[in-house]
C-alpha positions in Angstrom: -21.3 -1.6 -12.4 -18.1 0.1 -10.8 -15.8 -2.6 -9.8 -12.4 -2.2 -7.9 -10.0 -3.9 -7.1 -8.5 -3.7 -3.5 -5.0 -3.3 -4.9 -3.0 -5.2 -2.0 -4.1 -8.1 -4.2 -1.3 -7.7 -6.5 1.0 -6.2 -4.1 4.1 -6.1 -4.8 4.2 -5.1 -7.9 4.8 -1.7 -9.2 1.5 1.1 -9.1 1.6 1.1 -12.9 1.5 -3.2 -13.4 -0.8 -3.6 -10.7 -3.2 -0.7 -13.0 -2.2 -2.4 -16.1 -3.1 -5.6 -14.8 -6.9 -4.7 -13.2 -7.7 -2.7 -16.3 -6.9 -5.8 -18.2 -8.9 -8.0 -16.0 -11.8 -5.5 -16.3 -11.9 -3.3 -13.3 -12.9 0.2 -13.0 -10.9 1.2 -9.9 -7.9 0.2 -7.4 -8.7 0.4 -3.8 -5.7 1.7 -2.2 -4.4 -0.1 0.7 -1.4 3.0 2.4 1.1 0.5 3.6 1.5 -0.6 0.0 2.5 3.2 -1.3 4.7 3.7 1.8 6.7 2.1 4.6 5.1 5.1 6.7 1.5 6.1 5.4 2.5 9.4 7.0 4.9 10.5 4.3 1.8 10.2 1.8 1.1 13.9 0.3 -0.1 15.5 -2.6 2.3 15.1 -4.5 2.1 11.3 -4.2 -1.7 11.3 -4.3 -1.5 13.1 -7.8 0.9 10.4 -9.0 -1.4 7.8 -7.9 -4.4 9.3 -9.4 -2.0 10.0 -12.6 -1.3 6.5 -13.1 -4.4 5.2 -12.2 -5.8 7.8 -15.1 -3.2 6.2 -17.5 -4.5 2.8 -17.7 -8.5 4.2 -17.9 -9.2 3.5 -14.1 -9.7 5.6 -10.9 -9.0 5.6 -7.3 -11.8 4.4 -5.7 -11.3 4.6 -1.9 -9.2 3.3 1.0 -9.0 0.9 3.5 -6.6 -1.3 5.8 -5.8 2.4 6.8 -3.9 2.0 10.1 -1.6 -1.5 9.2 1.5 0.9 9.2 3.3 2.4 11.2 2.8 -0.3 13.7 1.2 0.0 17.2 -1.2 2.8 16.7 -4.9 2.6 18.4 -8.0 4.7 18.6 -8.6 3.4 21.7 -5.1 3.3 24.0 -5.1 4.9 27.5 -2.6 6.9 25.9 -3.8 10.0 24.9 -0.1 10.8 22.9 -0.9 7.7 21.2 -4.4 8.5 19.8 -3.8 11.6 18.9 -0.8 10.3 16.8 -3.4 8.1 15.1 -5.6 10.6 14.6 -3.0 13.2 13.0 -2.3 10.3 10.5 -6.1 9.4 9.6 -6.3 13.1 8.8 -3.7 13.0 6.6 -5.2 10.0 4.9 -8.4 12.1 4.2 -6.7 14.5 2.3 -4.8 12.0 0.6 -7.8 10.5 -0.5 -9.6 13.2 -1.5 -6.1 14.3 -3.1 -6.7 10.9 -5.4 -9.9 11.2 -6.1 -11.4 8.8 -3.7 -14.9 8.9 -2.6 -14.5 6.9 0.2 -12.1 6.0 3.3 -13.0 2.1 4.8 -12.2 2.3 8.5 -11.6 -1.2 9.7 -8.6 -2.0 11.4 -9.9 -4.4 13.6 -6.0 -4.2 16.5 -6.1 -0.7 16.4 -9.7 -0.6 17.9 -9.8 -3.7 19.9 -9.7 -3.1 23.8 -6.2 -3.3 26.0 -5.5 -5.5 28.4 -8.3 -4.9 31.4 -10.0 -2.7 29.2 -13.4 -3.2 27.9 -15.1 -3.4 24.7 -17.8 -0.4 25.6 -14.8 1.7 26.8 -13.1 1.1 23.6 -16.1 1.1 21.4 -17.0 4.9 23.4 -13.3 6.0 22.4 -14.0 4.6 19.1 -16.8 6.4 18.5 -15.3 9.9 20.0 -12.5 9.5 17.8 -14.7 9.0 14.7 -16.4 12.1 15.6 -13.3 14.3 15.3 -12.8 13.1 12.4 -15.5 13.3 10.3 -15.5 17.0 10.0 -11.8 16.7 8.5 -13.6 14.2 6.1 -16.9 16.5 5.5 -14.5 19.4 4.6 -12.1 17.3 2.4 -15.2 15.8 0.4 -15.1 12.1 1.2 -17.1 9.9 2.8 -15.9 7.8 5.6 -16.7 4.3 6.7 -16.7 2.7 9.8 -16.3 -0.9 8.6 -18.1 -4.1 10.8 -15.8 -6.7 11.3 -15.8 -10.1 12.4 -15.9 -11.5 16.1 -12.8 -13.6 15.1 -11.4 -9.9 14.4 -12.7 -7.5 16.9 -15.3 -7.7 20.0 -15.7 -3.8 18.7 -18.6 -3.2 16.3 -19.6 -6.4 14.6 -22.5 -6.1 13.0 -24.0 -3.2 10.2 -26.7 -2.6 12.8 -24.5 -1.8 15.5 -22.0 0.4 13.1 -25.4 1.7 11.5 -26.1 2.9 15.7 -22.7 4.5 16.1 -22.6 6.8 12.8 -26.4 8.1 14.1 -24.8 9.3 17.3 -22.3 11.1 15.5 -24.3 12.6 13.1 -22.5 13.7 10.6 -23.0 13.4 6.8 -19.4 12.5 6.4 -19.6 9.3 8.5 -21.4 6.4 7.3 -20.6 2.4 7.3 -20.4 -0.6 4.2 -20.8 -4.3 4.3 -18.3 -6.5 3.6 -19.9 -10.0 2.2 -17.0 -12.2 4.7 -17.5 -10.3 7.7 -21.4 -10.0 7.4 -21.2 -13.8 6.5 -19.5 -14.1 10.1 -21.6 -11.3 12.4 -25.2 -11.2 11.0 -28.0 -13.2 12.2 -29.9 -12.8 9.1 -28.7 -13.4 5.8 -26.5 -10.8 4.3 -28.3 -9.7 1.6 -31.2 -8.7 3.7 -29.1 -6.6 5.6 -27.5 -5.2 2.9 -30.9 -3.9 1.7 -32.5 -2.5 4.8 -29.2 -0.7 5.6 -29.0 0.3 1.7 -32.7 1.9 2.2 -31.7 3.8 5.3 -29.0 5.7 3.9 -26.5 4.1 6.2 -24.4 1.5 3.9 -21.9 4.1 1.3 -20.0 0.9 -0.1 -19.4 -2.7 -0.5 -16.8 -5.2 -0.7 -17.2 -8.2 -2.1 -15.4 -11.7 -1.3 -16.9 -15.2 0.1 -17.4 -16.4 3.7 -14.1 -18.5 3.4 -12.1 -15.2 3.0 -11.2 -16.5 -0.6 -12.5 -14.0 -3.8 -16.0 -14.2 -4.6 -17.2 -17.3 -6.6 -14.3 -19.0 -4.9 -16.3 -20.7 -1.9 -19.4 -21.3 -0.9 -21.1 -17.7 -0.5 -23.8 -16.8 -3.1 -23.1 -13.4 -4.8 -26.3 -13.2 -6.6 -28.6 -12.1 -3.9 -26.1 -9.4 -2.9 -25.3 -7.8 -6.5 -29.6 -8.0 -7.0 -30.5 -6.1 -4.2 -27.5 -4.0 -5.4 -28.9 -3.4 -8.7 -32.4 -2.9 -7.2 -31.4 -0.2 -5.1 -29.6 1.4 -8.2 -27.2 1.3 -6.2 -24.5 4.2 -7.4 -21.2 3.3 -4.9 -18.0 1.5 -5.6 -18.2 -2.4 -4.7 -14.6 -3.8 -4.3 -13.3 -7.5 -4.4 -11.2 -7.5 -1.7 -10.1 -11.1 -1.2 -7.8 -12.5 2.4 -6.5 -16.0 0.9 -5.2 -15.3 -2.5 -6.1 -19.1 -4.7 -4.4 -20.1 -7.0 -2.5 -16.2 -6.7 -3.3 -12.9 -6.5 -3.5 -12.4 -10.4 -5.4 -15.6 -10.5 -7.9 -14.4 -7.7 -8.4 -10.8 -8.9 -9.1 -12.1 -12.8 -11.4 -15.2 -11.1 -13.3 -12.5 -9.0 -14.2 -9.9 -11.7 -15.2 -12.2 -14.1 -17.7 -14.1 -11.4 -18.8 -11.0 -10.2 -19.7 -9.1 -14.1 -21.1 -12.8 -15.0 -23.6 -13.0 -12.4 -24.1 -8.6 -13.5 -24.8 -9.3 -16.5 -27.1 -11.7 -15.7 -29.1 -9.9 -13.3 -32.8 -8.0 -14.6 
């Protein structure tokens, strides 16, 4: 089982402790969130992507991917009337590609659920068409750099713009490329699908679509911490053999977010390791 940790967890403290601390709790990976490396996610390069990866390496863990990928600077959108603005937005997911692929990430999460959500007066298949467009430029950047990017469903408490895994699932076809793909996230999917998530999880699995997972309970809380049964997600996970990252990635930090992140790994490898 690779297991990350979506490192904003134990944000703020240093890279090295909050390495230190996952490998400790038993995690395999950090999920890098950008606002937490830099006040401007734009001034990530190389250079910081091999220190990353570097101190990740130090404490036995990797970089597994990246998500919440457009929280700073603020006020960017995919989706804006204004072209100046988009393209800004674009120029800086670009640059988050090669960062990623600079850290050793397999995988960028796209879900950033203000900076694809329609204007004022504008409407959710406009937004969702400038959406898609934008995904489209980018996933040769992502193709050539190695990495896999995901379009992310979110919640209709979130975003009116791609709820569900079936309608990201319809998107990524349209594009067509091998770079772009979607995930499920256990809260969201708890929120947006009709059918329970595990199904979905499995028929999108089987169709290629779904290139990750993160993991947490309906109540936005770490899994095990709420009401949401894990076990019929990690099974069809491990019937699948299913080869991805999966990432606890946790809104509502109980009792902390130590105490969440060590409470999450060890319901998550104690259902595992249960699991034939």
């Amino acid at each position: 089982m690779k297991l990350a940790l979506c490192n904003e967890v134990l944000h703020p403290l240093p890279l090295a402790t909050q390495c230190d601390t996952a490998a400790r709790m038993g995690y395999t990976a950090l999920e890098l969130a950008p606002f937490t490396l830099a006040a401007d996610p734009g001034t990530l390069d190389a250079t910081a992507a091999r220190r990353a990866r570097a101190c990740a390496a130090d404490h036995g863990l990797r970089i597994s991917s990246l998500h919440w990928l457009l929280v700073k600077p603020e006020g960017l959108s995919l989706v804006s009337d204004d072209a100046a603005l988009r393209q800004r937005t674009l120029d800086l997911l670009r640059r988050l590609i090669d960062f990623a692929a600079a850290c050793g990430a397999q995988v960028l999460v796209h879900g950033s659920p203000k900076q694809r959500s329609p204007a004022a007066g504008q409407s959710v298949a406009d937004a969702t068409a400038r959406l898609e467009a934008a995904l489209a430029e980018l996933a040769p950047h992502a193709q050539a750099a190695g990495v896999t990017y995901c379009l992310e469903p979110l919640g209709p408490f979130e975003t009116a713009v791609i709820n569900t895994v079936a309608e990201a699932a319809a998107l990524v076809d349209r594009v067509g490329s091998p770079a772009l793909r979607t995930m499920l996230d256990v809260s969201a999917a708890s929120h947006s699908e009709r059918e329970p998530v595990h199904e979905v999880l499995r028929r999108f699995l089987a169709s290629g679509h779904i290139a990750h997972v993160q993991l947490n309970d309906r109540n936005r809380r770490g899994p095990g911490q709420g009401d949401t049964d894990q076990r019929p997600v990690l099974q069809v996970l491990k019937d699948a053999g299913y080869t991805g990252w999966m990432a606890v990635e946790p809104f509502d930090y109980v009792p902390d977010g130590p105490g969440c992140a060590r409470a999450s790994a060890r319901h998550v490898r104690d259902i595992w390791n249960t699991l034939k």
